[in-house]
C-alpha positions as CSV (number, residue, x, y, z in Angstrom):
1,X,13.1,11.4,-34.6
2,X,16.5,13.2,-35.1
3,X,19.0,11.9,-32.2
4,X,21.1,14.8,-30.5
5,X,23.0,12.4,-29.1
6,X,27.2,13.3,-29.2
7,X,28.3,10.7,-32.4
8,X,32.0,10.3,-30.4
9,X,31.6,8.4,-27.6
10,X,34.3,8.8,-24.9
11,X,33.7,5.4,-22.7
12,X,33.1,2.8,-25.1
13,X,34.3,-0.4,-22.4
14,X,31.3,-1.7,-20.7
15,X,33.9,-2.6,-17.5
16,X,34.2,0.9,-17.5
17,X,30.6,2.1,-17.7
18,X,29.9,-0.3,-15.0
19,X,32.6,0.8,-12.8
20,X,31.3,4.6,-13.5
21,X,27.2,3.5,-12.6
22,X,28.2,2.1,-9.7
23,X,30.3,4.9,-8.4
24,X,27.5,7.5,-9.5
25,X,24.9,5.3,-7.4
26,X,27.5,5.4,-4.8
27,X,28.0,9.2,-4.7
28,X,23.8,9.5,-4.6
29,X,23.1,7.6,-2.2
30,X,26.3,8.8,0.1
31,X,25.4,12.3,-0.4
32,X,21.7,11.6,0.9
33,X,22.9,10.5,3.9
34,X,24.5,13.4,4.4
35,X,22.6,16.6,6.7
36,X,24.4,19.1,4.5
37,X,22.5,17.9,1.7
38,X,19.2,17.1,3.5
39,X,17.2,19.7,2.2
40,X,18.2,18.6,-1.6
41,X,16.9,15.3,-1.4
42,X,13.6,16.3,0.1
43,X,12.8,18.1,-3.1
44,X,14.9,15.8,-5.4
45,X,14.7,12.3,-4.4
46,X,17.6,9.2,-4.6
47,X,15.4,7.8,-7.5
48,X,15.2,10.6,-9.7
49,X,19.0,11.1,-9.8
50,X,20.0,7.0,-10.1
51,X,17.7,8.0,-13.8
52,X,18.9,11.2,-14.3
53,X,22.4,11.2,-14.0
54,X,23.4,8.6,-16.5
55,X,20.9,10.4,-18.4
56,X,23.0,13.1,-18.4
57,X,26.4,11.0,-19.3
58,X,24.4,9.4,-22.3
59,X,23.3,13.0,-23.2
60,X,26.9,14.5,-23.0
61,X,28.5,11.6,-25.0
62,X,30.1,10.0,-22.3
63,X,29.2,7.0,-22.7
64,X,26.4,5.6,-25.1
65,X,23.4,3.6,-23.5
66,X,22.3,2.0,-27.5
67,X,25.8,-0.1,-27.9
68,X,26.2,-0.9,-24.4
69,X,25.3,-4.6,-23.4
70,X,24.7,-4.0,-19.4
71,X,21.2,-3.1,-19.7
72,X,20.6,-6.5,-21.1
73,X,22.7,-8.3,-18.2
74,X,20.9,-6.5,-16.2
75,X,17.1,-6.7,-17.1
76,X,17.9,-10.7,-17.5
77,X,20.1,-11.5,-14.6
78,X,19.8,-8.7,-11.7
79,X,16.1,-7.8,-12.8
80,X,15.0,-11.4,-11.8
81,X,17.0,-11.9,-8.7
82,X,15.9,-8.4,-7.5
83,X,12.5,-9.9,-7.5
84,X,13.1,-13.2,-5.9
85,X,15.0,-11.9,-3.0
86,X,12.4,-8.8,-2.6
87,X,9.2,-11.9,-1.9
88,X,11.7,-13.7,0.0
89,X,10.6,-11.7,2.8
90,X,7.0,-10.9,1.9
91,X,5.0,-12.7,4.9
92,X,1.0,-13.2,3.5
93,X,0.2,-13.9,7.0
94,X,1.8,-11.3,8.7
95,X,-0.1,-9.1,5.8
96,X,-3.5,-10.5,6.6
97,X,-2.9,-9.5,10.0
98,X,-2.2,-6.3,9.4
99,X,-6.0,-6.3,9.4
100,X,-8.6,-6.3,6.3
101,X,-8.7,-2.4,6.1
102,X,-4.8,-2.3,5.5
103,X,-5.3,-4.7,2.9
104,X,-8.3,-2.9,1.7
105,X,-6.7,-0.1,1.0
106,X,-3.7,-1.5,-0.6
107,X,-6.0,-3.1,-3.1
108,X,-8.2,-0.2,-3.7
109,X,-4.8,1.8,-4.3
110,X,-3.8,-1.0,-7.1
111,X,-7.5,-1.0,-8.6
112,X,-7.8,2.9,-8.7
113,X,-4.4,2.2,-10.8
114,X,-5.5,0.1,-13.3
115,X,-8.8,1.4,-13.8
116,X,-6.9,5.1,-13.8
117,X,-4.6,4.6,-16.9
118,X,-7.4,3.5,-19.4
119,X,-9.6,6.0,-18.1
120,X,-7.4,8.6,-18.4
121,X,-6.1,7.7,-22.0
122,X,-9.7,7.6,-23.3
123,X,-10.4,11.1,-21.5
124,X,-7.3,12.6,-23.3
125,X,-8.0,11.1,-26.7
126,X,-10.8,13.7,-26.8
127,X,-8.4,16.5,-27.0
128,X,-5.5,14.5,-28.8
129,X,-6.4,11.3,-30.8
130,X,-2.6,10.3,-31.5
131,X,-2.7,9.3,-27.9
132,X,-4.1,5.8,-29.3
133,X,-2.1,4.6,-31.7
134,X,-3.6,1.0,-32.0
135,X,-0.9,-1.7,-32.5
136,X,1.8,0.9,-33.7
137,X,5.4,0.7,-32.4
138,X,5.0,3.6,-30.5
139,X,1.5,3.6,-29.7
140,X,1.2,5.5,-25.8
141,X,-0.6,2.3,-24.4
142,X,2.8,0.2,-24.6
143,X,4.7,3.3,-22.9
144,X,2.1,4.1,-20.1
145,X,2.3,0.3,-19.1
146,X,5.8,0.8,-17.3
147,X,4.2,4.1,-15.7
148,X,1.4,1.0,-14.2
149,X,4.5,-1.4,-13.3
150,X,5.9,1.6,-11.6
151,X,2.9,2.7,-9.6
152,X,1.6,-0.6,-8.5
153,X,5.0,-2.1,-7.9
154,X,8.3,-0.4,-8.2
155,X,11.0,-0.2,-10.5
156,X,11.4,-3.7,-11.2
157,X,7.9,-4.3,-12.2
158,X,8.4,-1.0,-14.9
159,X,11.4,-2.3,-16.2
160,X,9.5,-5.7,-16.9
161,X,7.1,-4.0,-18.5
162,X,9.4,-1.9,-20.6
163,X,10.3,-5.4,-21.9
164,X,6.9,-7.0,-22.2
165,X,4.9,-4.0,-24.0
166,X,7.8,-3.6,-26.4
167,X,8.2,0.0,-25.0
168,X,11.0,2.3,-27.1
169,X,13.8,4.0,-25.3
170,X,12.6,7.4,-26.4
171,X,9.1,6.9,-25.2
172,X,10.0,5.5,-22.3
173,X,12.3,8.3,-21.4
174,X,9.1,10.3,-21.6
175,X,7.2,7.8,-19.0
176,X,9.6,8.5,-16.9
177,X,8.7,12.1,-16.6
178,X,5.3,11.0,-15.7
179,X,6.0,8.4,-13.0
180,X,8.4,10.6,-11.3
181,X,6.8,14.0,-11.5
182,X,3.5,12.9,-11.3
183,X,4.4,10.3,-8.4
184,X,6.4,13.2,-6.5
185,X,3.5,16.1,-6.5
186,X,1.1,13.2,-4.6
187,X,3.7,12.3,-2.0
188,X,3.8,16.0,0.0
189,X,0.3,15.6,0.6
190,X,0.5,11.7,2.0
191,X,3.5,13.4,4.5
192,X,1.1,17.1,5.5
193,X,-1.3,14.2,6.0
194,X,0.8,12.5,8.3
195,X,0.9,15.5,10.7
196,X,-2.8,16.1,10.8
197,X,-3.7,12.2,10.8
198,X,-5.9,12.6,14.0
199,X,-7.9,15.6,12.1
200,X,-8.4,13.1,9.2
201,X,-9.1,9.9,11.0
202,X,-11.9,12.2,12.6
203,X,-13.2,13.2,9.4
204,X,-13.4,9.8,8.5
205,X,-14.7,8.1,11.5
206,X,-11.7,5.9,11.8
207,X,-10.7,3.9,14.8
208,X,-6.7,4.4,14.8
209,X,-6.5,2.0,17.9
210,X,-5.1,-0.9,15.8
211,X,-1.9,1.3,14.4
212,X,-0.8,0.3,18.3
213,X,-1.0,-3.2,18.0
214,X,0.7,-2.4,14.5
215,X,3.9,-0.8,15.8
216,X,4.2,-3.8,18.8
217,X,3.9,-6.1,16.2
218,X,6.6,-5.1,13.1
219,X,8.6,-4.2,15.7
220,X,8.7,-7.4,17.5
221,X,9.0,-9.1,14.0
222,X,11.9,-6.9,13.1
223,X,14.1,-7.6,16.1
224,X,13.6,-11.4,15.9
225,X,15.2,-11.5,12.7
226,X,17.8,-9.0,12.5
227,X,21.7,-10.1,12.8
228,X,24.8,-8.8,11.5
229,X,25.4,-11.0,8.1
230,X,28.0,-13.5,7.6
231,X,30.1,-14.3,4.9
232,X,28.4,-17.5,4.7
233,X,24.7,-15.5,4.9
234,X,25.6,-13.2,1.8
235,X,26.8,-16.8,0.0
236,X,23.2,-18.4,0.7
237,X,21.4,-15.4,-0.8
238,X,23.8,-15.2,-3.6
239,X,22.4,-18.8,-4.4
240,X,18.7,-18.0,-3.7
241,X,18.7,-15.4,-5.6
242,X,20.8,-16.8,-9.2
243,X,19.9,-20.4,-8.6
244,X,16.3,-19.2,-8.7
245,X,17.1,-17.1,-11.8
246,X,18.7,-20.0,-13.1
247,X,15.4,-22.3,-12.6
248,X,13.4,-19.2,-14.0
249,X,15.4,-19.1,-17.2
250,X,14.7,-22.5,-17.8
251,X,11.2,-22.7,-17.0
252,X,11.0,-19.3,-19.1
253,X,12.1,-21.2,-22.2
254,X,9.6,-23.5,-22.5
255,X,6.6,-21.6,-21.4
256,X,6.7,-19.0,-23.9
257,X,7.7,-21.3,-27.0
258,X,4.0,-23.5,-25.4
259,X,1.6,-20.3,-25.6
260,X,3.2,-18.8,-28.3
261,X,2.8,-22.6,-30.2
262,X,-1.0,-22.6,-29.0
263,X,-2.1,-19.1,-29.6
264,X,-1.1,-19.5,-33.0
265,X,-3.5,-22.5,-33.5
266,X,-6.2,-20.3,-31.8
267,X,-5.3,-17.1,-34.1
268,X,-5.6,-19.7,-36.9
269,X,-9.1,-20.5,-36.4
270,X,-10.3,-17.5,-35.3
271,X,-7.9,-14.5,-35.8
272,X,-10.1,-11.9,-33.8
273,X,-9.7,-14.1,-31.0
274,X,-9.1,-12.2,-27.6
275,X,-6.1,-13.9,-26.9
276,X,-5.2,-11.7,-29.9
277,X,-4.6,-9.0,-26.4
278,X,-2.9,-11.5,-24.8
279,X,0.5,-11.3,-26.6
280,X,2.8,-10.8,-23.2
281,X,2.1,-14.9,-22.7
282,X,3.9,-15.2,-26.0
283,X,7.4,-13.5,-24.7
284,X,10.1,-15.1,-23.0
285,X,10.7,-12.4,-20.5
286,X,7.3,-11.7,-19.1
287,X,7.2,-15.6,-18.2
288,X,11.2,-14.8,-16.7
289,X,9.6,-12.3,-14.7
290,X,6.2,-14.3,-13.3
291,X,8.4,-17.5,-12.3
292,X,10.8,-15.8,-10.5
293,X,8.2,-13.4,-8.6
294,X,6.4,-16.7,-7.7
295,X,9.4,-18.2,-7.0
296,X,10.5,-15.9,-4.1
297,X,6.8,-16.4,-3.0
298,X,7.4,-19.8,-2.8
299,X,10.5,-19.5,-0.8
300,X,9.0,-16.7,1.7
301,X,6.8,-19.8,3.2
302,X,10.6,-21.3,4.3
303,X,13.0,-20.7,6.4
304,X,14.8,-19.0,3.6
305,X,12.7,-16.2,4.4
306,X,14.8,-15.5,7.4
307,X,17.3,-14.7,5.1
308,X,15.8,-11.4,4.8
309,X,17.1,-10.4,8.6
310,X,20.8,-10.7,7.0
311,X,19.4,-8.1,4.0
312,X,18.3,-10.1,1.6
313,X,16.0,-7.6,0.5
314,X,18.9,-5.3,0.6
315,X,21.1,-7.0,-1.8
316,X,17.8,-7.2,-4.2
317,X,18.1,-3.2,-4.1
318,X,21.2,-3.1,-5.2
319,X,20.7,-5.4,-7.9
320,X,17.2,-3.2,-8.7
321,X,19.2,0.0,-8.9
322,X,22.1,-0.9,-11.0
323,X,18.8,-2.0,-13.3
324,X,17.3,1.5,-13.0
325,X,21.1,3.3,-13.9
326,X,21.4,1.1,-17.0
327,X,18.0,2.4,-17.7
328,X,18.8,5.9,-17.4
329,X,21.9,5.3,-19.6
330,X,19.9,4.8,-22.7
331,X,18.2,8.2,-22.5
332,X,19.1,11.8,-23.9
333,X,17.9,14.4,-21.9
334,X,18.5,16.8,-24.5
335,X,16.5,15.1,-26.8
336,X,13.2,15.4,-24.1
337,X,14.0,18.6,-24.1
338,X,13.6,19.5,-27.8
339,X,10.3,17.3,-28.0
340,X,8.7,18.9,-25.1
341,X,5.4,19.5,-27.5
342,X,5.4,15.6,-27.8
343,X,4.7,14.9,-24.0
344,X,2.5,17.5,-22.6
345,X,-0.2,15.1,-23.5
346,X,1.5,12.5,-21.3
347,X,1.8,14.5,-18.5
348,X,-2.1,15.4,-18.3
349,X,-2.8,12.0,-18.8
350,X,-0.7,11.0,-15.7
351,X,-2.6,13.9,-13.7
352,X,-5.5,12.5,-14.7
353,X,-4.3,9.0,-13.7
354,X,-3.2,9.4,-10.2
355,X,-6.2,11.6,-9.6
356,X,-8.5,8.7,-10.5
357,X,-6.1,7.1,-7.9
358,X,-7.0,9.6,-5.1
359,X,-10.7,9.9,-5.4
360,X,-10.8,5.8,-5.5
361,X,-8.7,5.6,-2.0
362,X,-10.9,8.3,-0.3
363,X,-13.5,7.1,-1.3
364,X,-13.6,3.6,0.0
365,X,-11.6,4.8,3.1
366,X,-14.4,7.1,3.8
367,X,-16.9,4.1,3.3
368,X,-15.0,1.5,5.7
369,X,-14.1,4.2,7.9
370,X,-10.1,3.7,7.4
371,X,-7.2,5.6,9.4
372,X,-5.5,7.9,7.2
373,X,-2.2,5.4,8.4
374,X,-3.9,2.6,5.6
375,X,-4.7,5.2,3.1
376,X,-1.3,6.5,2.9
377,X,0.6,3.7,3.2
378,X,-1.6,1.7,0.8
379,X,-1.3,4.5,-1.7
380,X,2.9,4.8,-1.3
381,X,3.0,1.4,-0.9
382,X,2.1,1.1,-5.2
383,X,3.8,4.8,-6.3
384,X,6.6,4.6,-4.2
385,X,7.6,1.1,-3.5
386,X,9.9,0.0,-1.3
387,X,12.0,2.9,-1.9
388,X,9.0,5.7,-0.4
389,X,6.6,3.6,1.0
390,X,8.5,3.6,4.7
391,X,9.3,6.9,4.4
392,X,5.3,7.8,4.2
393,X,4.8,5.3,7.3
394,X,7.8,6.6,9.7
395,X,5.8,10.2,9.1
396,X,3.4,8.7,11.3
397,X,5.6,6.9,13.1
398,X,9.2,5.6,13.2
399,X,8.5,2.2,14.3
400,X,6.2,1.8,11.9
401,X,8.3,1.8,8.4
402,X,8.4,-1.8,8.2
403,X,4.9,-1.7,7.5
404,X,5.4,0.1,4.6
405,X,8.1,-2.1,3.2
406,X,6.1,-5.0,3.8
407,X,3.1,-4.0,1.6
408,X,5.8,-2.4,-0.3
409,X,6.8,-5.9,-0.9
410,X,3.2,-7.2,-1.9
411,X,3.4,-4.4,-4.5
412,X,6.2,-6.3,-6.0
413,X,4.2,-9.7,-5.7
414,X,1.3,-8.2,-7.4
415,X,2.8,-5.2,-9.7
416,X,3.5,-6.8,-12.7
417,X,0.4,-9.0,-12.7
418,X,-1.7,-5.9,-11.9
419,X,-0.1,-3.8,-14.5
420,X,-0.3,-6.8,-17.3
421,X,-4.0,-6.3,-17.1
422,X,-3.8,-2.2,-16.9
423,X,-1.6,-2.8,-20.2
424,X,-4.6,-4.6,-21.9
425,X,-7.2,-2.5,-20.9
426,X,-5.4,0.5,-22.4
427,X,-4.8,-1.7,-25.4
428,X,-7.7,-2.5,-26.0
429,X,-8.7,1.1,-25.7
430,X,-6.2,2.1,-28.8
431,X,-7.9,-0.7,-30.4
């Protein structure tokens, strides 16, 4: 494919490409705080820009995302402490008390997921069989993965499996259409929703009584942890976070060399073997990203976990999106542009995919007679993340954003995981 990517570089410096990300994500997220600009980021959301914009430097010849070395720092060093101090906070119990339906729903919204992208693939082969590709390079399965990473986690668990499925820059530059066009035409409805969620809890027989006890309880949990942070504070989860990298790494580099060493004695014996599907165990970095996830699991059953009421979580965002602007910086805009007949098949597949989503939610809400609260939430709480997920839940009610990051945060726990095995079945698919 024929780059149109400016040959002379201006910014060549990685110092100075840092220093220009970070003032980008600076100006984004200033300007979104802004009324002025209100109406802009209703329509265009923090996200899309954080991509888009060094998209656009990369496209212009600013700077160039295929020499720089921050991505790399980035996916290894932030990508990982992102993760750890994004569980530190995650409270299973507090989760299970949400009560079963919540959970229900979050799960149903990570199952219609993973059972969406493979169906969806094999529906759109019909029309256009390149959409398989088998073991090739650039074969769609390894590309739609991050789109599964994305929806059932968030941006940290698409980057991981960017890395994992071997995903090319160019192809994922096209995901990205998908998870953010396709994510953003769902997330109107979730917020209409929200303003009719009586006429919809009535249409699904719901009893809404226990989003009360919801917004006593977050709120009582909120304000028993939150404090200005101290020096001291951002120090401690400046070492939770890179001392658990640290421990990651090294655990990381003798995992993968283990499986790699014993599915090769398997392959031997038997080279149709299934573990022949099972290829993510062999790689460093997928084994980087499941230590330190259960890691800050680990930790969120301490009294690290308080941690979070200084912003841990917080400083794992910023981490998360200078990840997602050294992303964006190896992508040409220009270049999606020219190749539009390349994606159109991508697109329908992700309509396909997050309408598999939908039917799945409303149908087992219908069945266990769910608010609309769980089916919302549960749904953001995969697309969106941590980033959307609140925003979906304050529509219903302010107090009750928190809820959305904390199954927000389960997305994180369980993203990559669920997406590993949304990877295979669409492999296997291609197969």
């Amino acid at each position: 494919m024929l780059s149109l990517h400016v040959m002379n570089t201006l910014i060549t410096n990685d110092a100075v490409v840092l220093g220009l990300l970070m003032a980008t994500l600076a100006l984004v997220f200033y300007s979104s705080s802004l009324p002025r600009f209100a109406s802009f980021f209703k329509v265009i959301p923090s996200l899309l820009l954080c991509y888009f914009l060094p998209a656009v430097f990369n496209s212009m010849g600013l700077i160039d995302g295929e020499t720089s070395n921050l991505y790399f720092v980035a996916s290894r060093y932030l990508l990982p402490a992102s993760l750890i101090l994004l569980c530190l906070s995650i409270d299973l119990k507090g989760i299970w008390n949400l009560g079963p339906k919540a959970l229900i729903m979050f799960f149903t919204a990570t199952i219609g997921i993973i059972i969406g992208g493979p169906l969806a693939l094999w529906l759109v082969s019909f029309i256009e069989p390149s959409v398989l590709g088998g073991d090739s390079p650039d074969a769609f399965w390894r590309g739609l993965s991050t789109v599964a990473g994305s929806w059932i986690g968030g941006g940290a668990n698409q980057a991981a499996l960017k890395e994992i499925s071997g995903t090319l820059d160019d192809q994922f530059s096209a995901m990205l259409i998908v998870d953010v066009f396709v994510a953003n035409l769902w997330m109107p409805f979730l917020l209409i929703g929200a303003g009719m969620s009586a006429l919809l809890d009535k249409k699904l027989k719901a009893d809404s009584s226990a989003i009360d006890a919801l917004k006593e309880k977050v709120e009582t949990f909120q304000l028993g942890i939150a404090r200005i942070p101290s020096f001291q504070d951002l120090m401690v989860i400046g070492g939770i976070g890179f001392g658990a990298v640290a421990l990651s790494h090294a655990l990381a580099d003798y995992l993968a060399p283990a499986f790699k060493s014993w599915f090769s004695s398997i392959k031997a014996g038997n080279p149709e073997s299934v573990v022949q599907y099972l290829s993510s165990l062999e790689q460093g970095f997928f084994w980087l990203v499941v230590v330190a996830t259960t890691i800050g699991i680990g930790l969120s059953f301490t009294k690290l976990r308080n941690y979070e009421g200084a912003g841990a979580s917080k400083v794992g965002s910023v981490f998360l999106y200078v990840l997602v602007a050294t992303i964006g910086m190896k992508m040409d805009v220009v270049e999606l542009y020219h190749n539009w007949d390349v994606y159109w098949s991508v697109i329908l597949i992700g309509l396909i995919w997050m309408l598999t989503h939908i039917i799945t939610l409303l149908l087992v809400a219908k069945a266990i007679k769910a608010p609309f609260f769980f089916v919302a939430v549960g749904s953001q709480a995969n697309i969106g993340g941590a980033a959307s997920a609140p925003i979906v839940a304050s529509a219903f009610s302010p107090a009750l954003a928190p809820v959305g990051v904390l199954l927000a945060v389960l997305g994180y726990a369980v993203g990559t995981v669920g997406a590993i095995v949304c990877m295979e079945l669409m492999h296997a698919i291609s197969m």
